[in-house]
SEKE-698302 format. One record per residue (C-alpha): x, y, z. Coordinates in steps of 0.25 Angstrom, whole numbers, padded with zeros to 4 digits, always signed. Layout:
SEKE-698302
XYZ/...
//
This chain:
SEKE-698302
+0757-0213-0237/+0763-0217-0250/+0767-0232-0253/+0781-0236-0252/+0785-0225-0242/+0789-0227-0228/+0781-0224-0216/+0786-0221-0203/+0776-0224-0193/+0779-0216-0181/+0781-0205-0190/+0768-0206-0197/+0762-0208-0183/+0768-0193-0177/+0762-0187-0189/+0748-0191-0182/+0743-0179-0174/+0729-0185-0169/+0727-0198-0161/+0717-0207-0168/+0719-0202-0180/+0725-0212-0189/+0734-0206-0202/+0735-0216-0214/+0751-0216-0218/+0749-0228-0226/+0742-0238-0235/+0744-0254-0238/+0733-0258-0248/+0721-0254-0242/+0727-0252-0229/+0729-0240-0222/+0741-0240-0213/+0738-0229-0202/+0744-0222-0189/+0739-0216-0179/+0740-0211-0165/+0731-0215-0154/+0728-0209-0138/+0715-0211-0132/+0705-0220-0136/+0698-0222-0149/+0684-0226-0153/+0677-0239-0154/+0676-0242-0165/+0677-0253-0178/+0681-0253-0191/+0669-0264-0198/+0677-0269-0211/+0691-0267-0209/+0703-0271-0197/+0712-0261-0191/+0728-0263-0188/+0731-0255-0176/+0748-0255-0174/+0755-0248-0163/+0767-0240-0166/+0768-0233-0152/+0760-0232-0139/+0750-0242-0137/+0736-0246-0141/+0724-0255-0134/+0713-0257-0144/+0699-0262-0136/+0689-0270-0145/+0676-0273-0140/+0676-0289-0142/+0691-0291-0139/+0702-0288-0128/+0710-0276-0132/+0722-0274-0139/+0735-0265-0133/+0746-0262-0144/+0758-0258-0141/+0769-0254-0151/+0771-0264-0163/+0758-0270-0161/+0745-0271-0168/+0731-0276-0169/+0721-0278-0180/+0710-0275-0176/+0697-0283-0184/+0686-0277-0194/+0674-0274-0184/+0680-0275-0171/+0678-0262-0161/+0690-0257-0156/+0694-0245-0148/+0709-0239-0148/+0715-0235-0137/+0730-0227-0134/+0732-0224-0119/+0743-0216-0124/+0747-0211-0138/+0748-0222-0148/+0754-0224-0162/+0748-0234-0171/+0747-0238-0184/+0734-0243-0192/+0732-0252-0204/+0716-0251-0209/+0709-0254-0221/+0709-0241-0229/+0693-0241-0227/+0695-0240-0211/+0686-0230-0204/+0695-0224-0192/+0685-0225-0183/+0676-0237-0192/+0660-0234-0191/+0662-0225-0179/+0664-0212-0182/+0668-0202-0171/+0676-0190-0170/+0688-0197-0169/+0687-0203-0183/+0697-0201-0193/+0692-0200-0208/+0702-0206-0216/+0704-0195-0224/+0712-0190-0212/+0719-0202-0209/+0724-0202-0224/+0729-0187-0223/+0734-0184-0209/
//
């Protein structure tokens, strides 16, 4: 994760062994630039204070939201989605994405389930 190095998406994406569990490969100011591999569904969830860039490198990706129509990505296309909004992730089949969140981003915001990844984790692999 070193500034003024290359990083090769789809190679950081095959060194991701669990779905939902995002891996931090890089860092913009106070931003984390994340990938991760999705199948199944996610949580409901929010994250209060900060917005969440989800980008699809492969496979494809609906995110629900409670007060919205839902969102499908396919590859090349992304969605911010807003500081507070409940959102749910799903990938039919196995999806490859990366994230861009404020450092301070909760994985899974206030909800905390076993699915919830401590950043800690996300910074070592």
């Amino acid at each position: 994760m070193l500034a003024g190095h290359a990083v090769q998406v789809t190679q950081a994406l095959e060194q991701v062994a669990d779905y939902w569990s995002p891996r931090v490969v890089g860092q913009v100011n106070d931003q984390y630039i994340k990938v991760a591999k999705l199948k199944g569904e996610f949580v409901w969830h929010d994250h209060p204070n900060e917005d969440e860039l989800f980008f699809v490198v492969y496979g494809h990706l609906k995110i629900a939201f409670e007060d919205r129509a839902d969102v499908h990505l396919g590859p090349g296309e992304f969605c911010v989605v807003p500081r507070g909004v409940r959102h749910f992730p799903v990938a039919d089949e196995e999806c490859g994405i990366m994230l861009i969140e404020t450092v301070t981003t909760q994985h899974t915001g206030d909800v905390v389930t076993e699915r919830s990844v401590a950043l800690e984790k996300q910074l070592n692999g």
